[in-house]
C-alpha positions in Angstrom: 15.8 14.9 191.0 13.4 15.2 193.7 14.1 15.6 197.6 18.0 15.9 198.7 20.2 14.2 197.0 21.3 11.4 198.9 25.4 12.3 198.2 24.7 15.7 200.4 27.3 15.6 203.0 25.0 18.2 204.4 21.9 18.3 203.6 20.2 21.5 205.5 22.3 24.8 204.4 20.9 26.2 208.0 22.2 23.7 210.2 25.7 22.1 209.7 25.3 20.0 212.4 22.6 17.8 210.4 24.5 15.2 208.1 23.9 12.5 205.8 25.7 9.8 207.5 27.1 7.3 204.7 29.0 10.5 202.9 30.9 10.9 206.0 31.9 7.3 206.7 35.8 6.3 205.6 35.7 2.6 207.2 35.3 -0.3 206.0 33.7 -1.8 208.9 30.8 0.8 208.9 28.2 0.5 206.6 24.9 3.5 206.1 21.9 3.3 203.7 20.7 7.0 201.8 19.2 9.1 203.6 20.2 8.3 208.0 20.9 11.3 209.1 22.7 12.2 212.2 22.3 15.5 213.8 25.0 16.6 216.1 25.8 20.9 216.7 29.3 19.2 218.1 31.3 18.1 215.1 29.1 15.2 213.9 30.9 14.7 210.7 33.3 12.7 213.5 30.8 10.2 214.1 33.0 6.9 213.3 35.0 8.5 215.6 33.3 9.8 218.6 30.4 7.7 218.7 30.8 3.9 217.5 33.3 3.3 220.5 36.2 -0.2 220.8 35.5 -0.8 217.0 38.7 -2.8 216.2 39.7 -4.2 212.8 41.4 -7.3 214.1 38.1 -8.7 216.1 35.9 -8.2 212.2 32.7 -7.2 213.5 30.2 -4.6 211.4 28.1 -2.1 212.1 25.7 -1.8 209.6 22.6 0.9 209.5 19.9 0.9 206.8 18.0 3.9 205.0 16.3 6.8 206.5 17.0 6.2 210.2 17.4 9.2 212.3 19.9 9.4 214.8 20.1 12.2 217.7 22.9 13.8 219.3 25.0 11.5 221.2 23.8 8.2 219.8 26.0 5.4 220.7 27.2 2.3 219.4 29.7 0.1 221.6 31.1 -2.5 219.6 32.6 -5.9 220.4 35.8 -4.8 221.2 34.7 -3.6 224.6 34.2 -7.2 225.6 36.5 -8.9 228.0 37.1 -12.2 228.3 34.7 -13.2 231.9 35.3 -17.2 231.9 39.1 -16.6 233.9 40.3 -15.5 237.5 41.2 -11.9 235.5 39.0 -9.6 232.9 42.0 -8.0 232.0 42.7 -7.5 228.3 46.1 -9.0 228.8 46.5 -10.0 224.5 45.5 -5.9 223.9 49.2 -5.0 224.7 51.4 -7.2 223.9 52.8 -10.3 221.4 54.1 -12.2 224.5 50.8 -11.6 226.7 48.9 -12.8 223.6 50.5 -17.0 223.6 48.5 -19.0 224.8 44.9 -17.3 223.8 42.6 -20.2 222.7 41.3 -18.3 219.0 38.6 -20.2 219.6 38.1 -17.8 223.0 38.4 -14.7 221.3 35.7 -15.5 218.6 33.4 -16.8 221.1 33.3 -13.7 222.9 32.1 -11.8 219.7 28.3 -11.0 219.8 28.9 -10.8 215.6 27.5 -7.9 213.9 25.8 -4.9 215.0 22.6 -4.0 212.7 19.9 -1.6 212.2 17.3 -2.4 209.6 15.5 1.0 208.0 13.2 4.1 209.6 14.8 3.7 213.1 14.6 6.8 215.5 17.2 6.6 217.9 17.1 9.2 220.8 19.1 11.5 222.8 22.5 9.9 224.3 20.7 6.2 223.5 23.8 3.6 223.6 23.2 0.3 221.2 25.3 -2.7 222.8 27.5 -5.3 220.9 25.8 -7.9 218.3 22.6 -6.4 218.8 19.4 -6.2 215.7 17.4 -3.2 215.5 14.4 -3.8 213.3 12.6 -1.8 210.6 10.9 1.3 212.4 11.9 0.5 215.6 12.0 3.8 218.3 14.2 3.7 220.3 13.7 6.0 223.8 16.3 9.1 224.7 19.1 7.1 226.7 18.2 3.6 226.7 20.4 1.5 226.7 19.8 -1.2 224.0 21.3 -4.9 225.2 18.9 -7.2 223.2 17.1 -7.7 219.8 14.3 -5.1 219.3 11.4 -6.5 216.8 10.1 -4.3 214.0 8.3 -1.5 214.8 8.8 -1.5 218.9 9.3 1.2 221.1 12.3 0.8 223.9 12.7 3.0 226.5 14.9 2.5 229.7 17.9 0.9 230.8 18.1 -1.7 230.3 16.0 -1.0 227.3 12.6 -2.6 227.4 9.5 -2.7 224.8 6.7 -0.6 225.8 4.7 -0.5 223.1 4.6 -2.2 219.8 3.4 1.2 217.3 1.4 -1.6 215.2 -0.2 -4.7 215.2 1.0 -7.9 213.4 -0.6 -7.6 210.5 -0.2 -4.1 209.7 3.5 -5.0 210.4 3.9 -7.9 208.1 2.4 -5.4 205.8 4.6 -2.7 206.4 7.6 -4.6 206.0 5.9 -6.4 202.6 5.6 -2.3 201.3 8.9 -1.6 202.1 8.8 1.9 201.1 12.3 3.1 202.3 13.5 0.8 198.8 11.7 2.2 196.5 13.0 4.8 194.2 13.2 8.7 195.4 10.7 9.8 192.7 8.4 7.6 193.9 9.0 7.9 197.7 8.3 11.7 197.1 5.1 11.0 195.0 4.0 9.4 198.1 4.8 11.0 200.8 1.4 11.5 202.2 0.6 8.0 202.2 4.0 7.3 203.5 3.5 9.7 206.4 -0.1 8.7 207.0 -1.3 5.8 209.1 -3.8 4.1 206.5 -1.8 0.7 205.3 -4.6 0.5 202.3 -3.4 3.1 200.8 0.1 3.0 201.7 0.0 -0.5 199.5 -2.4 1.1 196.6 1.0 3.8 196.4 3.3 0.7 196.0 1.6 -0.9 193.3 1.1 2.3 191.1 
């Protein structure tokens, strides 16, 4: 088979600290397309863990990450469990603790202060220490700047730097997005993605489409 396989826990014999993400997720809330990597020198195989922070079963909220996104050391996902209720005289997470403190809670309350699921789409870079708020949608080959912070919906192939995260550049124009996203390379099978790795890595969309229709 050609390239890594995509069940490689890790994938570079040299460097432990690079891992394929999905073969080192347990949860049912998380989901990871083939190929994300994360690359961590401080125990990244802990990622659910350590970096996708107030993920609670009870509140049902995802996180779900496509294929062949890269994520650098320290990437961060806050999920909607962090949220506190901001309509009342007190933020405090009185239900948290307790069965008694919890009568009384309009369900209606608690869903309405989900931001629903977190997703990233396919061939995201995510920088150093860059944090990705609730409910937020990352699209396909977005970059995304070392520590911004990411409150918003970033389009297809932006680049967001800052906090709070803003577009500074769009790496395409529209058309040669629409066509990008037509391709879809990141689903095709390995043997072809490998076949075509030069058009893949190139910046000609012409022949990037003549490689998906051969």
């Amino acid at each position: 088979m050609p390239g890594p396989s995509p069940d490689a826990k890790h994938p570079l014999a040299v460097d432990p600290g690079m891992i394929f993400l999905k073969n080192h997720i347990t949860r049912d809330n998380i989901e990871v397309g083939e190929y994300t990597y994360y690359h961590d020198d401080q125990d990244a195989p802990a990622f659910q863990d350590r970096n996708v922070r107030y993920h609670f079963d009870f509140i049902g909220d995802r996180l779900v990450i496509g294929k062949f996104c890269a994520l650098a050391r320290g990437t961060t996902f806050i999920m909607n469990g962090a949220n506190h209720y901001m309509d009342g005289f007190s933020t405090y997470p009185f239900n948290v603790f307790s069965a008694d403190w919890s009568e009384g809670l309009d369900p209606k309350r608690v869903s309405e202060s989900t931001r629903g699921d977190t997703v990233l789409k396919n061939d995201i870079w995510l920088g150093t220490n860059s944090t990705v708020l609730p409910g937020v949608t990352i699209g396909n080959g977005a970059i995304i700047g070392a520590h911004a912070v990411v409150a918003k919906d970033v389009p297809d192939y932006a680049i967001v730097v800052g906090n709070p995260g803003r577009i500074v550049k769009m790496r395409f124009d529209d058309d040669t997005i629409n066509r990008l996203n037509q391709v879809s390379w990141w689903d095709w099978p390995v043997d072809k993605i490998t076949r075509h790795l030069p058009a893949i890595r190139g910046a000609d969309i012409k022949t990037l489409e003549a490689a998906a229709n051969s």
